[in-house]
N, C-alpha and C positions, 0 to 999 in steps of 0.2 A: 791377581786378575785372572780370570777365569771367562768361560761362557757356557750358557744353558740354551741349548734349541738355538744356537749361535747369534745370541744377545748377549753383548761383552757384562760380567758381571763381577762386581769388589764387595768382599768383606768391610764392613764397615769398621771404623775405629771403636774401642768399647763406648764413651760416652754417646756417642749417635746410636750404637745400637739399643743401650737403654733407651733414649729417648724413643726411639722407632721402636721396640716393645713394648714400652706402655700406652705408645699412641696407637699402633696398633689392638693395643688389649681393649683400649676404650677408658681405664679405670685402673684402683689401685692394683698393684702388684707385691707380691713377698718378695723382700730381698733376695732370699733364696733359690724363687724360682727365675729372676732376674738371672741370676749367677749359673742354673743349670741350663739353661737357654744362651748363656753367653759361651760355657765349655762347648754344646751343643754347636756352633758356629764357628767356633777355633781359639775364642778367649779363654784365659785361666780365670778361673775365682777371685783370685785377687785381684786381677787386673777390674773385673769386674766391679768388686768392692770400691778401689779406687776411684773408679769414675762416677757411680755413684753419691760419693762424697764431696768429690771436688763440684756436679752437676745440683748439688745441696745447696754449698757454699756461693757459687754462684745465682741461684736463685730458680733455677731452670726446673726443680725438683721441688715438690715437699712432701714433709713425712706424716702420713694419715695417722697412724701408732707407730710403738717399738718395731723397726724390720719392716716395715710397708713403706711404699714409692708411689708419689700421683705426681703425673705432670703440674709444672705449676704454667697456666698460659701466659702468664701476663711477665714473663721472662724468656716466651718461644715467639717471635715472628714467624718465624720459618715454618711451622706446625701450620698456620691459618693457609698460609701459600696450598700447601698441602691435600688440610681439609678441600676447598675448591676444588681439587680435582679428584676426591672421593667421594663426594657428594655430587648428585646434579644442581651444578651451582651457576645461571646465568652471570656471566662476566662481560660480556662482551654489548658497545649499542652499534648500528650503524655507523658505517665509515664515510665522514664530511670529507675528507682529502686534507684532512688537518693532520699536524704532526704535534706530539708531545719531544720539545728536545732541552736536552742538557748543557749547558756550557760549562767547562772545567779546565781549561787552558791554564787558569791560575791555580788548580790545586795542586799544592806539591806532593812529590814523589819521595820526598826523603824519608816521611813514618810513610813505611814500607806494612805494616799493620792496616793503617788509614790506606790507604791505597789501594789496598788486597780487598777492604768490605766495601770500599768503593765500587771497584769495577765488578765484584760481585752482585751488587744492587742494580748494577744495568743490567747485568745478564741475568738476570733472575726475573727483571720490567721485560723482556725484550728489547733492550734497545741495541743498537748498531750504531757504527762510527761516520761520518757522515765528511766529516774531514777532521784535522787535529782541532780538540776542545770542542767538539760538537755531538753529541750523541742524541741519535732518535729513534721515536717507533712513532708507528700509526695513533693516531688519537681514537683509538676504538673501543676503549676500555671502561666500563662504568664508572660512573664519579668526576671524569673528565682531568682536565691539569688537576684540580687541586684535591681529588684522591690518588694522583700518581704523584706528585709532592709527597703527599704524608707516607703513603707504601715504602717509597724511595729512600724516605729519612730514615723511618723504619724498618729498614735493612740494612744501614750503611751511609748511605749516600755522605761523603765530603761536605761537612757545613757551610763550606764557600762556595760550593757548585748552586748554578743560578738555572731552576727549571720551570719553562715558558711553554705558550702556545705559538705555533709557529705554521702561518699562514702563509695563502698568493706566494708560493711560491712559482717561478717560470719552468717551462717545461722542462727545459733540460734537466733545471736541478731533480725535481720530481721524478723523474725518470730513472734519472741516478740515483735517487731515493729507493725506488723501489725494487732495485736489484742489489740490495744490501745485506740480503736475508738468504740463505743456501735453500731455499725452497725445496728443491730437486734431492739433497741428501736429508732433509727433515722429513721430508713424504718418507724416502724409502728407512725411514729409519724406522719411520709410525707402522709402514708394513710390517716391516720386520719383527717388530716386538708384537704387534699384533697376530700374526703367524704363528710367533712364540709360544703366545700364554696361550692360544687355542691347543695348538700340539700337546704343550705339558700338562695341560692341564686332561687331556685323556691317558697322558704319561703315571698320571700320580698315583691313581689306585694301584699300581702294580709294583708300586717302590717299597720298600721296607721304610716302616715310618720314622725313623730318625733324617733317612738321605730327603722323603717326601718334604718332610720341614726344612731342612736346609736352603733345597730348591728352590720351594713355592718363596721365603723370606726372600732371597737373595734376587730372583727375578722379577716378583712381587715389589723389591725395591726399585730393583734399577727399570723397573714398567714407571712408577713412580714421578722417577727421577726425569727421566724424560717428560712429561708431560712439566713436570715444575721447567723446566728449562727453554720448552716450548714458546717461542717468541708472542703468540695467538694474533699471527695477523689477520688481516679485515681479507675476505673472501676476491676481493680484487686484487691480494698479493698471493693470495694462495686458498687452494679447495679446500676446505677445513673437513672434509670429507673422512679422510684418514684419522682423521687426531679427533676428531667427534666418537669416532669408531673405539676409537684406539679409547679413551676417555671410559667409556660403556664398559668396554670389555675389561678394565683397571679394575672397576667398581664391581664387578660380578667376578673374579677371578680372587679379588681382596677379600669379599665376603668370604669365597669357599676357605680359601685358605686362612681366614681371623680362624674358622668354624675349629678347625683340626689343629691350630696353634692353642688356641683355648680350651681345649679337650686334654690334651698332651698337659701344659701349666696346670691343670685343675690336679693333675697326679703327681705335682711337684712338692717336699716335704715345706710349713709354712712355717715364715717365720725367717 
């Protein structure tokens, strides 16, 4: 762990960085140049090799010819999350004062596996804990319950966890509802990275272009990562002001940096 323009930033594991290379590229890639982009970040070749094989067998990959790599989508959930926030992509309708929540007091903790994609798939919905076996977020989200249903399954979610509309609630609970979400450290977090990519990104022409590629990935990511994490509450829990910004400037900082990743790949030997 590291940081860039003091945005905390991690190397990825080699199989997420293949994936985050090819999604980034848009399209097929040479194994090869897969592998000089993985040294290029801190992985060895082989490590490289490896996860591209095991991201085969699992289904996550496939191979266009001999030595070529294309995402395969319909093995990545996690890619679409994604897309949304590099694209301008309406997600969000008015907020009714409705809540989307979970009940999972009955799911067990023993698969420790099941467990981990569980609460993964709340934190990735936004939701918050509300008291034990309860988790919610705002109902502001396209599709209503029964696209956060299907999202939810499809990322995880415990097959016995039971997810409702949850109405009239009394004030108090409401209240306590809405101070569930760190509002006050997700703003300054949205500054902060926004700050960032502005800074480095007048940073970059001046780099030597191996360190320039490093950076723009590694920040580029965790810019990213943060908006997938981003709870997206409705404007009466918080000024979406920041993270609108923040969202823009992802999307224009990713273009620059695809541009000079995909220049550097194109000189990579194929095959």
């Amino acid at each position: 762990m590291g940081t860039i323009c003091n945005v905390p930033v991690a190397l990825p594991n080699a199989p997420d960085l293949v994936l985050d290379l090819l999604e980034a590229h848009g399209g097929a890639l040479a194994g090869q140049a897969i592998c000089r982009a993985g040294v290029l970040l801190g992985h060895r070749e082989s490590t490289m090799r490896v996860a591209m094989t095991r991201l085969l067998e699992a289904g996550k990959l496939g191979r266009r010819e001999r030595g070529w790599y294309e995402l395969n989508p319909d093995g990545l959930k996690l890619r679409g999350m994604l897309d949304v926030w590099t694209r301008n992509v309406v997600e969000e309708v008015p907020w009714q004062r409705e809540w989307v929540a979970v009940h999972d007091a009955h799911v067990g903790r023993a698969d420790k596996s099941l467990w981990r994609r569980h609460q993964l798939a709340l934190a990735l919905r936004g939701f918050a804990e509300f008291e034990f076996g309860l988790k919610i977020r705002p109902a502001n989200r396209v599709g209503g319950v029964d696209v956060e249903r299907r999202e939810l399954k499809g990322l995880g979610l415990a097959p016995m966890a039971t997810v409702f509309l949850l109405v009239d609630w009394d004030q108090e609970s409401a209240q306590r509802a809405h101070r569930l979400w760190p509002t006050g450290e997700l703003a300054r977090d949205c500054a902060q990275c926004l700050a960032a990519l502005d800074k480095h990104r007048r940073l970059l022409a001046k780099m030597p272009i191996e360190r320039a590629l490093r950076e723009s990935f590694l920040l580029g990511r965790a810019a990213v990562m943060l908006l997938i994490r981003d709870p997206l509450l409705p404007e009466a829990l918080m000024n979406p002001q920041l993270r609108n910004a923040l969202a823009n400037e992802v999307r224009s900082y990713k273009s620059m940096a695809h541009g000079m990743w995909d220049a550097w790949l194109r000189t990579s030997p194929q095959g």
